[in-house]
C-alpha positions, 0 to 999 in steps of 0.5 A, a space after each residue: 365752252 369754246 370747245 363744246 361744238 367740236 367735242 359734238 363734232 368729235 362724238 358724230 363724226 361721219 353724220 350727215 348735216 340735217 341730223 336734229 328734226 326738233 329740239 329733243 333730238 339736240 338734247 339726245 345728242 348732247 346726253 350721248 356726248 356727255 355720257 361718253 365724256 366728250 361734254 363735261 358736266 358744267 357744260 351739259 348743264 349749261 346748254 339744257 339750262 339755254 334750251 329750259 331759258 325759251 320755256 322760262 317767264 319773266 315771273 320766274 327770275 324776277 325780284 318780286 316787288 317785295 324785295 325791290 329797294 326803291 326811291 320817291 321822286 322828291 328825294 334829294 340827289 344826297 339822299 338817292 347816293 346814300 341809298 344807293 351806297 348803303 342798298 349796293 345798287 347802281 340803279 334804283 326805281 324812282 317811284 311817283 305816287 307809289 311803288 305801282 308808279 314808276 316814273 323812271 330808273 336814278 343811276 347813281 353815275 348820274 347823280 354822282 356826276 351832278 353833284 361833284 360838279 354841282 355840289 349845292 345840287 345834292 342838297 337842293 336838286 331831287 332825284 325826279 330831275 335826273 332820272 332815265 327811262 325806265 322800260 317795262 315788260 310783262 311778267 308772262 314774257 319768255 325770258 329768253 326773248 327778252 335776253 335778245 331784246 336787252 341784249 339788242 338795246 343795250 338795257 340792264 334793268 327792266 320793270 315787270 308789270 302784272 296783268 293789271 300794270 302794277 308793279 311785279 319786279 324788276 329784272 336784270 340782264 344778270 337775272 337771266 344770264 344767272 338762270 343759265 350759268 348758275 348762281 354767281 358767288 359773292 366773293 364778300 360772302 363770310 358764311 356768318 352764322 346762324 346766331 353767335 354772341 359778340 359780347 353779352 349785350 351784342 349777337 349776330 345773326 343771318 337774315 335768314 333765321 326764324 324769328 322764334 329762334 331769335 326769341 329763344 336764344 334772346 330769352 324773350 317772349 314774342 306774339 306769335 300773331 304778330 308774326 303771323 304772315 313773316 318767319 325770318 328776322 329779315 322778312 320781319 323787317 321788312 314788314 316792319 319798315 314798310 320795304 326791303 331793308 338795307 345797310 343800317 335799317 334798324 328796328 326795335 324787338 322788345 328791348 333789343 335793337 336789331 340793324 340790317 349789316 351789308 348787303 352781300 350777292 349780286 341782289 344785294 340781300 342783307 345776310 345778317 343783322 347786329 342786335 343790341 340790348 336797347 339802353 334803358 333811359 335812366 330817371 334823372 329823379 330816381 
């Protein structure tokens, strides 16, 4: 990447300043420059991937709000560390009335720091009193301009608004630098499978797996009206508790006992869920 301006200058050599009249022409000469080997292809891709970055919306690299894992207000600081613990994030949306109320933005530094110096705090003390601004951007906003803006004021998550002000997303700095650079790996991500037995009463299966096929190799027997809006285990979930689920969600499908494990990535989705047969209650007359 360092070298990519001399490699430029290498391939037009003896060209006069004032070559590009408009951006298309820049493109040209970065496709010539890679075509003639001077640009290797990760670099090609990244440059064309900062020209797109200017015709690119918020809307397009944000976490929609399905996906957004968030706290109340009248939580307790113990609480906000244990979500946060448990969700990976260092930086949670505190919500006020409902998800369209974001009072502000609980960095988990901060209520890790209030409650070893104050440890009856984390008991007593709500995440409300120790939360920062939170900043809000349109969703139509070219992403490009709000990398700048970040950038300039030092801002690590914004909250996304639709026309109307309610609630869209949330957006990182890491969202767009991603769009340009390509997905960052998780160095925790251990390819689970699609679904393996762990014993005869126990299974693992990826969040991402149709809930169908979870019936079938479950061998029960599920309404698929009351699937109707959802095909993944994890989306399931969610529709299920109401929000995105984290570490240790757990949720009940006929008789099955299904738990989110650990979030992996940088969004920290849950990739895979432990599902237990449910022990029956035994009649203490029988």
């Amino acid at each position: 990447m360092i070298n990519i301006r001399k490699k430029l200058t290498l391939a037009f050599k003896g060209f006069a300043a004032g070559l590009f009249t408009n951006e298309n022409e820049l493109r040209d000469l970065m496709d010539h420059a890679h075509n003639r080997g001077l640009v290797e292809s990760d670099e090609h891709e990244m440059i064309h991937n900062v020209f797109e970055l200017g015709d690119t919306l918020v809307r397009e690299l944000m976490v929609p709000r399905t996906d957004m894992v968030w706290i109340e207000s009248d939580k307790t600081l113990r609480q906000g560390l244990s979500l946060a613990l448990r969700s990976g994030y260092s930086r949670i949306p505190v919500v006020g009335t409902g998800i369209d109320n974001i009072i502000g933005i609980a960095y988990v530094k901060d209520l890790a720091r209030r409650a070893l110096d104050h440890h009856e705090a984390e008991t007593t003390e709500k995440v409300e009193q120790h939360i920062r601004p939170a900043v809000f951007v349109p969703e139509n906003k070219e992403a490009a301009e709000l990398l700048k803006e970040m950038q300039r004021d030092q801002i690590h998550l914004a909250i996304v608004v639709d026309e109307y002000g309610g609630t869209a997303g949330i957006i990182t700095i890491e969202d767009i630098i991603e769009e340009i650079v390509g997905e960052i790996a998780d160095e925790y991500d251990d390819g689970v499978e699609a679904f393996t037995w762990i014993s005869d009463k126990k299974a693992r299966a990826k969040a991402t797996m149709h809930v169908e096929d979870l019936a079938d190799a479950l061998d029960i027997e599920i309404d698929r009206e009351e699937f109707e809006d959802v095909d993944t285990i994890g989306g399931y979930m969610a529709e299920k508790l109401g929000r995105v689920p984290i570490a240790g969600s757990t949720i009940d499908l006929q008789g099955w006992s299904v738990t989110s494990e650990r979030p992996i990535g940088r969004r920290r989705r849950i990739s895979s869920v432990i599902i237990e047969r449910a022990e029956k209650e035994v009649d203490e007359h029988e």
